[in-house]
PyMOL Python script that loads the backbone (N, CA, C, O; Angstrom):
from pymol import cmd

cmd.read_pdbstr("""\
ATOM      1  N   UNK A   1       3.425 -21.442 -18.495  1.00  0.00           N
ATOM      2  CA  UNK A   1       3.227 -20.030 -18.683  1.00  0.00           C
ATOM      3  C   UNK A   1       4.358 -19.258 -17.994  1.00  0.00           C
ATOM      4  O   UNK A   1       4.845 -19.604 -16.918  1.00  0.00           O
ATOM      5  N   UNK A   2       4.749 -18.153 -18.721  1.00  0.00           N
ATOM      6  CA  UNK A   2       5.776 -17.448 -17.946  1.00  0.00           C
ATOM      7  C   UNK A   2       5.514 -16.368 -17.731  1.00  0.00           C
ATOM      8  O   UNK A   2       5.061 -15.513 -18.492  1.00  0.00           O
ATOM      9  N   UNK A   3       5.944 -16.278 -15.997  1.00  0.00           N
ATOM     10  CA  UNK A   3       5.609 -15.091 -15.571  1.00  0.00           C
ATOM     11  C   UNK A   3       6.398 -14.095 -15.446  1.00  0.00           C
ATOM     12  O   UNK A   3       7.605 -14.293 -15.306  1.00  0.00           O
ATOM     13  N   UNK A   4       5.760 -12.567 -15.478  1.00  0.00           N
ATOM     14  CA  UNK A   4       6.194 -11.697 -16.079  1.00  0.00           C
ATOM     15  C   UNK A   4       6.520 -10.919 -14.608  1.00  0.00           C
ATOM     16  O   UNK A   4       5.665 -10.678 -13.756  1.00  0.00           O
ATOM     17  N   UNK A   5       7.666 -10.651 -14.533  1.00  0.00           N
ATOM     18  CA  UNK A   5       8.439 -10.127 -13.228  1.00  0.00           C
ATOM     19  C   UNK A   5       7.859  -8.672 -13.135  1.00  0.00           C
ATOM     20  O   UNK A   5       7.207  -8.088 -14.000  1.00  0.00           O
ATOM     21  N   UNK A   6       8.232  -8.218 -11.914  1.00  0.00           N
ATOM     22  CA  UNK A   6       7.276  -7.269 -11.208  1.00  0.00           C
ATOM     23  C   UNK A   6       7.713  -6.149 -11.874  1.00  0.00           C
ATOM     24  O   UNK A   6       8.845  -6.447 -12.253  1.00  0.00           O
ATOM     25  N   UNK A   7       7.452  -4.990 -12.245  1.00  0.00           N
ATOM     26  CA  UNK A   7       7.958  -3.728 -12.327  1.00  0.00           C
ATOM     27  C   UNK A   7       7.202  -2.880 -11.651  1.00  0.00           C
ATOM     28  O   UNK A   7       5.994  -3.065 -11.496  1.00  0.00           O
ATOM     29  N   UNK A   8       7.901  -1.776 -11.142  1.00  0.00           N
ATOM     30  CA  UNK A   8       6.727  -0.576 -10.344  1.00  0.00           C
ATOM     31  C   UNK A   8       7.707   0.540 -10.703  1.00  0.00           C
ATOM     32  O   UNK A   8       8.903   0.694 -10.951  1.00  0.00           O
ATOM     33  N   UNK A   9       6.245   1.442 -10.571  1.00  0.00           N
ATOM     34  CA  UNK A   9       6.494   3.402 -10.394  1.00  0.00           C
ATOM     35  C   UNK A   9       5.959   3.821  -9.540  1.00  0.00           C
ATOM     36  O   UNK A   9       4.843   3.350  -9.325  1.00  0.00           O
ATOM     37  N   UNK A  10       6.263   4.463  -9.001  1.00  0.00           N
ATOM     38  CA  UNK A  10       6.486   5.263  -7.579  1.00  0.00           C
ATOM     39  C   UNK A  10       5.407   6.468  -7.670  1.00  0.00           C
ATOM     40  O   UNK A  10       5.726   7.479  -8.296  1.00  0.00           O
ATOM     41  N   UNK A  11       4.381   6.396  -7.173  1.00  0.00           N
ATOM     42  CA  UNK A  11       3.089   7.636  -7.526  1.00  0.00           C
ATOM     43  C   UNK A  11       2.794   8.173  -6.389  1.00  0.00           C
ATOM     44  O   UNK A  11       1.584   8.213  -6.164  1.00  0.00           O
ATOM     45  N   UNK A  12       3.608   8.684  -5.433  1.00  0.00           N
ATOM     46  CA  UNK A  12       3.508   8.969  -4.364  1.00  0.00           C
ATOM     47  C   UNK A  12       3.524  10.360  -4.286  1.00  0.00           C
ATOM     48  O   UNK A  12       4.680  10.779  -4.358  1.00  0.00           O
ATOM     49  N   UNK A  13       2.845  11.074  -4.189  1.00  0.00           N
ATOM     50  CA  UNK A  13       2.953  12.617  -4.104  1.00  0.00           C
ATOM     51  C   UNK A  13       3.830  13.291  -2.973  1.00  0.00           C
ATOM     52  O   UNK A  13       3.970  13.156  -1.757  1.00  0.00           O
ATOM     53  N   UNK A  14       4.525  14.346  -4.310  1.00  0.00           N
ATOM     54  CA  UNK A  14       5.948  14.892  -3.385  1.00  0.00           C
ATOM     55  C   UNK A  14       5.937  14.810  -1.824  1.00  0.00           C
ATOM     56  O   UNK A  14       6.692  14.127  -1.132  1.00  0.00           O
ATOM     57  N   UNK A  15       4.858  15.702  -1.373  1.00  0.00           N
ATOM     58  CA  UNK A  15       4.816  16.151   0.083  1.00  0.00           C
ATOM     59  C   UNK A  15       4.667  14.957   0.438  1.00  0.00           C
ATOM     60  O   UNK A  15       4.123  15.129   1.529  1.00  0.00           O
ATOM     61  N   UNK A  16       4.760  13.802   0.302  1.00  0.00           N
ATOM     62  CA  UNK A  16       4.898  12.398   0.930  1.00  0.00           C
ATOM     63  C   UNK A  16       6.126  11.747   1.174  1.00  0.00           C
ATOM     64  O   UNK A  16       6.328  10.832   1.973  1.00  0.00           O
ATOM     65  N   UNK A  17       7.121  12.430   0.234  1.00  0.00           N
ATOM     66  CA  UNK A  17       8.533  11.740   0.048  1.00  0.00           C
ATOM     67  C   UNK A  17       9.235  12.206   1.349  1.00  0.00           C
ATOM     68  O   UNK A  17       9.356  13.255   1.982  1.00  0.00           O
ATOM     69  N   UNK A  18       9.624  10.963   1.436  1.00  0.00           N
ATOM     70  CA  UNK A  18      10.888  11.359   2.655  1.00  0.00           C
ATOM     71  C   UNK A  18      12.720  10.868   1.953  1.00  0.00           C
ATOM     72  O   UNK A  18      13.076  10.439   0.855  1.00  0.00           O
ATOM     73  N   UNK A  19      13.429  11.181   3.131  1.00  0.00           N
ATOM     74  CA  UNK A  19      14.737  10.530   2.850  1.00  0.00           C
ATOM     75  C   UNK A  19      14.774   8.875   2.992  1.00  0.00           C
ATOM     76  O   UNK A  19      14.967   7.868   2.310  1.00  0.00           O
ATOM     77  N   UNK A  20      14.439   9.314   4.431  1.00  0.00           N
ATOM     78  CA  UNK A  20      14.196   8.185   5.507  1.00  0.00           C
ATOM     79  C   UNK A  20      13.396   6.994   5.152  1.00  0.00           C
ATOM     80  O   UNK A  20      12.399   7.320   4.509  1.00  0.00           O
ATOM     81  N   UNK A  21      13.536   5.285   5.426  1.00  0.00           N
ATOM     82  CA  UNK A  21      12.713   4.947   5.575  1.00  0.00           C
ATOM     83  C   UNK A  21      11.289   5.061   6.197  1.00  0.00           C
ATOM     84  O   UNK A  21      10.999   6.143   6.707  1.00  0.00           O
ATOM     85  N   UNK A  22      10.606   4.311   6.204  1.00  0.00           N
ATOM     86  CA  UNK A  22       9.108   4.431   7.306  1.00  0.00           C
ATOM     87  C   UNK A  22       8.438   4.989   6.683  1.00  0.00           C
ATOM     88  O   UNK A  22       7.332   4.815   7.193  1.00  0.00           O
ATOM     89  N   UNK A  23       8.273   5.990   5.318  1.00  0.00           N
ATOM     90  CA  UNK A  23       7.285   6.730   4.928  1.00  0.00           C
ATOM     91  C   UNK A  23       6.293   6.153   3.980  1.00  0.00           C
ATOM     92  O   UNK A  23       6.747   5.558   3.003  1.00  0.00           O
ATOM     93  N   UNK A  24       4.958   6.248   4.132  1.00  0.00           N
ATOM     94  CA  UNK A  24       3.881   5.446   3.314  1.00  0.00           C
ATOM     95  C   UNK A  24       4.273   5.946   1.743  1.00  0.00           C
ATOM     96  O   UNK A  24       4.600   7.131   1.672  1.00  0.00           O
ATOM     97  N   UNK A  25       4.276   5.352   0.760  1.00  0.00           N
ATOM     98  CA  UNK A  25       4.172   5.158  -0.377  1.00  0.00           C
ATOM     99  C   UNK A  25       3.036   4.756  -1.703  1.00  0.00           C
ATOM    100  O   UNK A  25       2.088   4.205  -1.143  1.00  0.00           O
ATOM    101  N   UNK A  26       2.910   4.785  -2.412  1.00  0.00           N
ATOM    102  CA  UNK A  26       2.246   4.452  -3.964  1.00  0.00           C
ATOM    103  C   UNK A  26       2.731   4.259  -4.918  1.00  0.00           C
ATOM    104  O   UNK A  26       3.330   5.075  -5.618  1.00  0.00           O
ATOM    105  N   UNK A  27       2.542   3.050  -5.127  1.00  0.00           N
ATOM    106  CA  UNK A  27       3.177   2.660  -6.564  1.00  0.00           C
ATOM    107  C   UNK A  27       2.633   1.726  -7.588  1.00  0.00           C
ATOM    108  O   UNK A  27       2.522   0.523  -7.350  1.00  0.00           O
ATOM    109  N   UNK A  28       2.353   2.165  -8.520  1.00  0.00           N
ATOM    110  CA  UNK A  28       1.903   1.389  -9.283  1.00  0.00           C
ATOM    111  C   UNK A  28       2.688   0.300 -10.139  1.00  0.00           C
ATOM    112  O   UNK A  28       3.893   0.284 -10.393  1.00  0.00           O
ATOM    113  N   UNK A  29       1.876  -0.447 -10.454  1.00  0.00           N
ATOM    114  CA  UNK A  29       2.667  -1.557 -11.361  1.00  0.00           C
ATOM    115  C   UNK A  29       2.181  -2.317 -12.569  1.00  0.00           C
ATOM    116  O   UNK A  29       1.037  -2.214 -13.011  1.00  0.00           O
ATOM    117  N   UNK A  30       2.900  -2.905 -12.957  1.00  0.00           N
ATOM    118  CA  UNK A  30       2.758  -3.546 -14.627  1.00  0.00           C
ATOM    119  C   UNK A  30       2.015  -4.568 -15.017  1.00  0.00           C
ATOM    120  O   UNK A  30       1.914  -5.145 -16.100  1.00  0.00           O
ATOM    121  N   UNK A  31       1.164  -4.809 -13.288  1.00  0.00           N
ATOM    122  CA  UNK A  31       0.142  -6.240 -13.381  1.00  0.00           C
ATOM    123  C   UNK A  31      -1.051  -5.676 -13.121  1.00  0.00           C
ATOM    124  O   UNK A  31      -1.949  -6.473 -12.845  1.00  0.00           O
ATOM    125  N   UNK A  32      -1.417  -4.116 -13.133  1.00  0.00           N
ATOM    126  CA  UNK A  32      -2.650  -3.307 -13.346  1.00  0.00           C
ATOM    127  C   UNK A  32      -3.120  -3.237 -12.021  1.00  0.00           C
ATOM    128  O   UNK A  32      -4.310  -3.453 -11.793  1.00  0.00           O
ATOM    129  N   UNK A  33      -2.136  -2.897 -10.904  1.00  0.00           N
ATOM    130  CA  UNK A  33      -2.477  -3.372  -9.450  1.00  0.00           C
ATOM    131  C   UNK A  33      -1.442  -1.729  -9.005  1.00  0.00           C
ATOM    132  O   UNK A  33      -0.716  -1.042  -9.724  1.00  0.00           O
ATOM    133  N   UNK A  34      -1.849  -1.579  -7.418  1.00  0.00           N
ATOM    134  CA  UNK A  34      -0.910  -0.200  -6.823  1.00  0.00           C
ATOM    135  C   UNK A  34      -0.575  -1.264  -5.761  1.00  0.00           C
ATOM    136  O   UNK A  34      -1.253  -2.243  -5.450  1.00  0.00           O
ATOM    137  N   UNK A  35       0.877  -0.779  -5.161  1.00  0.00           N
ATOM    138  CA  UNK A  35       0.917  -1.205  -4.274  1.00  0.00           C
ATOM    139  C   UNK A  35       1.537  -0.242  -3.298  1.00  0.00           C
ATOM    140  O   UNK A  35       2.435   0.555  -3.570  1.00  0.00           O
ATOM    141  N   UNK A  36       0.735  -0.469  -1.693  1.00  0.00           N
ATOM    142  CA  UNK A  36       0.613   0.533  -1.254  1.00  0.00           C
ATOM    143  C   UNK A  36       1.226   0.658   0.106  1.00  0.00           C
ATOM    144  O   UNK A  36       0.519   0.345   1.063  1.00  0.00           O
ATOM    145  N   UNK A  37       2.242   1.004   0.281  1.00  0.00           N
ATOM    146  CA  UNK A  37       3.402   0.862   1.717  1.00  0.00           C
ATOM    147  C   UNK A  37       2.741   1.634   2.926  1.00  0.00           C
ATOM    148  O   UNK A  37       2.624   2.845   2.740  1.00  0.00           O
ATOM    149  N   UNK A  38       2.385   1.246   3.873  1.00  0.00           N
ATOM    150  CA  UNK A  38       2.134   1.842   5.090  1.00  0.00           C
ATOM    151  C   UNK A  38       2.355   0.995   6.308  1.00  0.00           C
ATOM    152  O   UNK A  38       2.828  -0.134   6.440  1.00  0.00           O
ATOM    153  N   UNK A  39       1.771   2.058   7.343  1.00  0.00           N
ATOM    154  CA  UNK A  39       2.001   0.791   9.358  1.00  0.00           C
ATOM    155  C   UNK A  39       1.479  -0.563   8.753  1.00  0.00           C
ATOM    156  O   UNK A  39       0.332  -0.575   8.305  1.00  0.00           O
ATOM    157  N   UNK A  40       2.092  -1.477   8.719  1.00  0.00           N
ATOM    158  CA  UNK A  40       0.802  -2.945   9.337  1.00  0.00           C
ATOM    159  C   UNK A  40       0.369  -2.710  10.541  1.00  0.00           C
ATOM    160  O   UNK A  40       1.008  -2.364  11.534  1.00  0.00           O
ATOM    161  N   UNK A  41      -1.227  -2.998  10.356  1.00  0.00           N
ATOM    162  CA  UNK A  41      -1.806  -2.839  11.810  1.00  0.00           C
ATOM    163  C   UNK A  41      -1.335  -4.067  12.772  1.00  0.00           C
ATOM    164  O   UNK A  41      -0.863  -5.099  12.294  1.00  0.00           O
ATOM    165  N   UNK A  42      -1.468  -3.907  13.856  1.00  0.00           N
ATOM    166  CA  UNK A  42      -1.457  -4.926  14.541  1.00  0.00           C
ATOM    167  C   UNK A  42      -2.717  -5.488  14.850  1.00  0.00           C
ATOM    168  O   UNK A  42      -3.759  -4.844  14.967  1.00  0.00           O
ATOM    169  N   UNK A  43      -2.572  -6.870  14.997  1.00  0.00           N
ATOM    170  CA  UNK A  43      -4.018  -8.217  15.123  1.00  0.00           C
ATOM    171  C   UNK A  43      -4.776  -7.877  15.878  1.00  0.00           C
ATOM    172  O   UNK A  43      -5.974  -8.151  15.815  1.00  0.00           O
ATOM    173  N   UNK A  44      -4.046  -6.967  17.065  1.00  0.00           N
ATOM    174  CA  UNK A  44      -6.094  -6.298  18.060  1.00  0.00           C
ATOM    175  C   UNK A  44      -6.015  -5.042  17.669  1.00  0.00           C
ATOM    176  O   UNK A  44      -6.828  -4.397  18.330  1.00  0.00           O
ATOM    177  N   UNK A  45      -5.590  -4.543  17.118  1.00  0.00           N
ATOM    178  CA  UNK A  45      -5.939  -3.300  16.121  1.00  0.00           C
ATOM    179  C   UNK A  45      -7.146  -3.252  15.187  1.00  0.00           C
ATOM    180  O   UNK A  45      -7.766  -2.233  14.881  1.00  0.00           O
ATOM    181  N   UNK A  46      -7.434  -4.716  14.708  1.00  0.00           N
ATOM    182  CA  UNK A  46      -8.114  -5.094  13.385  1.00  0.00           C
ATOM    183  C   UNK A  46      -9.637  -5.645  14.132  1.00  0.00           C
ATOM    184  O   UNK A  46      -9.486  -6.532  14.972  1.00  0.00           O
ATOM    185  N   UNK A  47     -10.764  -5.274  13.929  1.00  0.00           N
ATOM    186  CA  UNK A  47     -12.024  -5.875  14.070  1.00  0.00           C
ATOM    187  C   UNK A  47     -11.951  -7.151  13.728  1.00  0.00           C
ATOM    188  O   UNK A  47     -10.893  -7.647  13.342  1.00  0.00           O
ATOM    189  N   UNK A  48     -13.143  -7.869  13.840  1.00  0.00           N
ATOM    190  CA  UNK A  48     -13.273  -9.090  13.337  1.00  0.00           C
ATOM    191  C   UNK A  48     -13.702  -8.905  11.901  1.00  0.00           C
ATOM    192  O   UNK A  48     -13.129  -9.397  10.929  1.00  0.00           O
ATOM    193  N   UNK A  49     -14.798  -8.122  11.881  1.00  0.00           N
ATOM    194  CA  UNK A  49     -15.303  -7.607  10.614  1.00  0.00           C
ATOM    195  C   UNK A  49     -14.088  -7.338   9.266  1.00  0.00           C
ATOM    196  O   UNK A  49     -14.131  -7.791   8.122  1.00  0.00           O
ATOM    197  N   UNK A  50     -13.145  -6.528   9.839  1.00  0.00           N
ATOM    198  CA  UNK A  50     -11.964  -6.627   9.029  1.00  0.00           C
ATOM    199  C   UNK A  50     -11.214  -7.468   8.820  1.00  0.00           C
ATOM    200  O   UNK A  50     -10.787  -7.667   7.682  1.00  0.00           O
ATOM    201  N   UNK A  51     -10.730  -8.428  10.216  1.00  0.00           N
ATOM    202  CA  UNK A  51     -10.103  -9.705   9.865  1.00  0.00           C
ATOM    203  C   UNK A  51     -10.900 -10.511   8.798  1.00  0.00           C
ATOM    204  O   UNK A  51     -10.292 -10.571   7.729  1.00  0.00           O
ATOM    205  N   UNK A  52     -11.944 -11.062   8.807  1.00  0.00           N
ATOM    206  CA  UNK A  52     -12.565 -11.552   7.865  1.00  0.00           C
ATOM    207  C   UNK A  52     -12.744 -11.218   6.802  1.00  0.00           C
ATOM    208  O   UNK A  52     -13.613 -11.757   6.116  1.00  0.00           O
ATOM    209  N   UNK A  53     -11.709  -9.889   6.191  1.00  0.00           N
ATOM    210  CA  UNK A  53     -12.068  -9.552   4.772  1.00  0.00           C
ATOM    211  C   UNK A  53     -10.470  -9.739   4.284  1.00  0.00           C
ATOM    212  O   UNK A  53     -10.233  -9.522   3.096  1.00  0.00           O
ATOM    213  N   UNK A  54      -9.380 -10.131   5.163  1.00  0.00           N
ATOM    214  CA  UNK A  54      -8.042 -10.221   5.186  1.00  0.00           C
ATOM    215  C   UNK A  54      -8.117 -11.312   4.645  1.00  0.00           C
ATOM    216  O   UNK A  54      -8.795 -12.060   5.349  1.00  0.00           O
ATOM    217  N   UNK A  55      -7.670 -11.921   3.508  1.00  0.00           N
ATOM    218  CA  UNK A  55      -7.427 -13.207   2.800  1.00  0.00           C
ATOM    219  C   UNK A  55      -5.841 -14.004   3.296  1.00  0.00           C
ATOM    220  O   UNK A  55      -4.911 -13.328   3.736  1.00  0.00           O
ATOM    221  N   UNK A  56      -5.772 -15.288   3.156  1.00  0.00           N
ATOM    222  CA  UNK A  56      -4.349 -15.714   3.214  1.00  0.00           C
ATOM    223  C   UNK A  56      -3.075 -15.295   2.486  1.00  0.00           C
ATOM    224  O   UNK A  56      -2.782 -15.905   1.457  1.00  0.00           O
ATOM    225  N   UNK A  57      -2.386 -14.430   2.871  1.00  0.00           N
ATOM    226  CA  UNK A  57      -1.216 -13.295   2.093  1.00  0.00           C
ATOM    227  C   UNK A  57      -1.142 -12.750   2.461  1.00  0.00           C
ATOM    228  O   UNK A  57       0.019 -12.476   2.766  1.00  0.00           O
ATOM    229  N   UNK A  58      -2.293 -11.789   2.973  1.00  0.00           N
ATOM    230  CA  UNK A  58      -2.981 -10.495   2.782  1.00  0.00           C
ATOM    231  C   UNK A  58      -2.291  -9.964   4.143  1.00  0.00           C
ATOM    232  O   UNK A  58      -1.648 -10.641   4.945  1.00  0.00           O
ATOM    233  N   UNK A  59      -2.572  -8.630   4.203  1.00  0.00           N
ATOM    234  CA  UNK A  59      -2.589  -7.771   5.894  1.00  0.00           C
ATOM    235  C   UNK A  59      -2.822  -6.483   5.741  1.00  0.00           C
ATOM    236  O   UNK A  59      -2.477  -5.995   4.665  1.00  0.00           O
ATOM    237  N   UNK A  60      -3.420  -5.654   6.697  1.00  0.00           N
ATOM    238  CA  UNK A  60      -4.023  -4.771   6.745  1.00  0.00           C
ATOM    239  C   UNK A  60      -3.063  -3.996   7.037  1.00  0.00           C
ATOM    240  O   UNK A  60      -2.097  -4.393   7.687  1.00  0.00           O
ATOM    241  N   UNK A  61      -3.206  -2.558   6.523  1.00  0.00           N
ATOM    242  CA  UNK A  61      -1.868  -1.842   6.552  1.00  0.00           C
ATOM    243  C   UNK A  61      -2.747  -0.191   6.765  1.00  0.00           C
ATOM    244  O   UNK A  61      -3.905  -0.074   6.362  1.00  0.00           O
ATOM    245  N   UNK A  62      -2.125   0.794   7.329  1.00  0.00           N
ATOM    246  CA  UNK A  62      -3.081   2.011   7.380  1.00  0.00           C
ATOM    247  C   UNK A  62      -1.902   3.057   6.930  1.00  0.00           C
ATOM    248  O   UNK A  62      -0.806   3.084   7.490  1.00  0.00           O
ATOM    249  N   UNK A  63      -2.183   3.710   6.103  1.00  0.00           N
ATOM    250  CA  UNK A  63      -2.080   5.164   5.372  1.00  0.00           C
ATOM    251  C   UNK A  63      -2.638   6.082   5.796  1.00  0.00           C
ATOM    252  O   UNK A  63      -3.671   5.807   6.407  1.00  0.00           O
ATOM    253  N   UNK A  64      -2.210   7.741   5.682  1.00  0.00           N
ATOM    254  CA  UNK A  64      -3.137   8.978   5.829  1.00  0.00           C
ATOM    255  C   UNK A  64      -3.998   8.818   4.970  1.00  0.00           C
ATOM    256  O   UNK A  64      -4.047   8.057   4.003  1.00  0.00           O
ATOM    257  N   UNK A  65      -4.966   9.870   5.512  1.00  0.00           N
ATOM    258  CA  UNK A  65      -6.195   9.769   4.379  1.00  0.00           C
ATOM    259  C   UNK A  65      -5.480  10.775   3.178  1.00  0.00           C
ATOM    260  O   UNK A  65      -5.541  10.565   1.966  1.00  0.00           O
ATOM    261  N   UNK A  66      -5.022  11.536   3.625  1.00  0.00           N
ATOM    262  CA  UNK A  66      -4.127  12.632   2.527  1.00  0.00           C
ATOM    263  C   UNK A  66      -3.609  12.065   1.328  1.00  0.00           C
ATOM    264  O   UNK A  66      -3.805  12.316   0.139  1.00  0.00           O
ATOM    265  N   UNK A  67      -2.700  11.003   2.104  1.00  0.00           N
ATOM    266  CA  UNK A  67      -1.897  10.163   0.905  1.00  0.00           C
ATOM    267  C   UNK A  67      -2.610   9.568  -0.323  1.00  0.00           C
ATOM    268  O   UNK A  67      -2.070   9.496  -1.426  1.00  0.00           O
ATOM    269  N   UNK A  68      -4.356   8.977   0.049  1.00  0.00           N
ATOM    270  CA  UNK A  68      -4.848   8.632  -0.939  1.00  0.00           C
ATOM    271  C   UNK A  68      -5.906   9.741  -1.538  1.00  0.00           C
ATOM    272  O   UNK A  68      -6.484   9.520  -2.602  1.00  0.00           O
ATOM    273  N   UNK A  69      -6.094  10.794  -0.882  1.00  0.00           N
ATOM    274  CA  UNK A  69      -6.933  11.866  -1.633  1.00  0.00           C
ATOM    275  C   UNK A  69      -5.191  12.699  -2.460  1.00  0.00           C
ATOM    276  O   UNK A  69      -5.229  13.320  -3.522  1.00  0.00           O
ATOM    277  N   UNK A  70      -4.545  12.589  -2.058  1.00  0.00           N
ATOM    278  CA  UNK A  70      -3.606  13.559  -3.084  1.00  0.00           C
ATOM    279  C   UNK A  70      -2.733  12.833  -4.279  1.00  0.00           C
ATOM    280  O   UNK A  70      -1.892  13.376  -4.996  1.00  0.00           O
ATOM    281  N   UNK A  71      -3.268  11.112  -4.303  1.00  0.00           N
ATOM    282  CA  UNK A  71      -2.682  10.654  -5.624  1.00  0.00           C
ATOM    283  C   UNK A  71      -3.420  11.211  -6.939  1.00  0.00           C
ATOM    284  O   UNK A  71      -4.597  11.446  -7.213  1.00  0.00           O
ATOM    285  N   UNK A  72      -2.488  11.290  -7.467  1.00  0.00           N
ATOM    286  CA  UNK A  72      -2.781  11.851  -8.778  1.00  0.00           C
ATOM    287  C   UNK A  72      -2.396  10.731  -9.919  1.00  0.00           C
ATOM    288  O   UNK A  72      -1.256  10.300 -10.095  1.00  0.00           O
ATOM    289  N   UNK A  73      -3.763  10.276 -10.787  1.00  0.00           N
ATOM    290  CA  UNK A  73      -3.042   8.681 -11.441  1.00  0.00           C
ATOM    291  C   UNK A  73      -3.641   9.386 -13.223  1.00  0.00           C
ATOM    292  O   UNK A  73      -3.445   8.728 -14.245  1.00  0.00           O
TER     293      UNK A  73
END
""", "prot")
cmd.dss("prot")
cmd.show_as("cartoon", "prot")
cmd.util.cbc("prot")
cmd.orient("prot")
């Protein structure tokens, strides 16, 4: 089977954009998935409750709440 390479768009609402690196992001993509740039927390940052919902790949990452109430999809 061949797989179909990544593409993304950028759905990040203006007042979010920076120049600079470091700024949280939204983007959607072509495998019906967002992917979503923010801090990685750090490991005693994270409950257990949360570690245990972190799969192998995975990591917990934190965004404003703004950023996800002001996407517009």
């Amino acid at each position: 089977m061949k797989k179909t390479k990544l593409t993304i768009v950028e759905k990040t609402p203006a007042i979010f954009n920076c120049v600079a690196c470091a700024c949280p992001s939204v983007f959607e993509t072509n495998r019906g998935t967002y992917m979503i740039v923010g801090k990685e927390l750090n490991q005693k940052e994270i409950s257990k409750e949360i570690k245990d919902k972190i799969g192998t790949g995975e990591t917990g990452i934190e965004v404003p709440r703004e950023l996800v109430a002001s996407i517009k999809l």
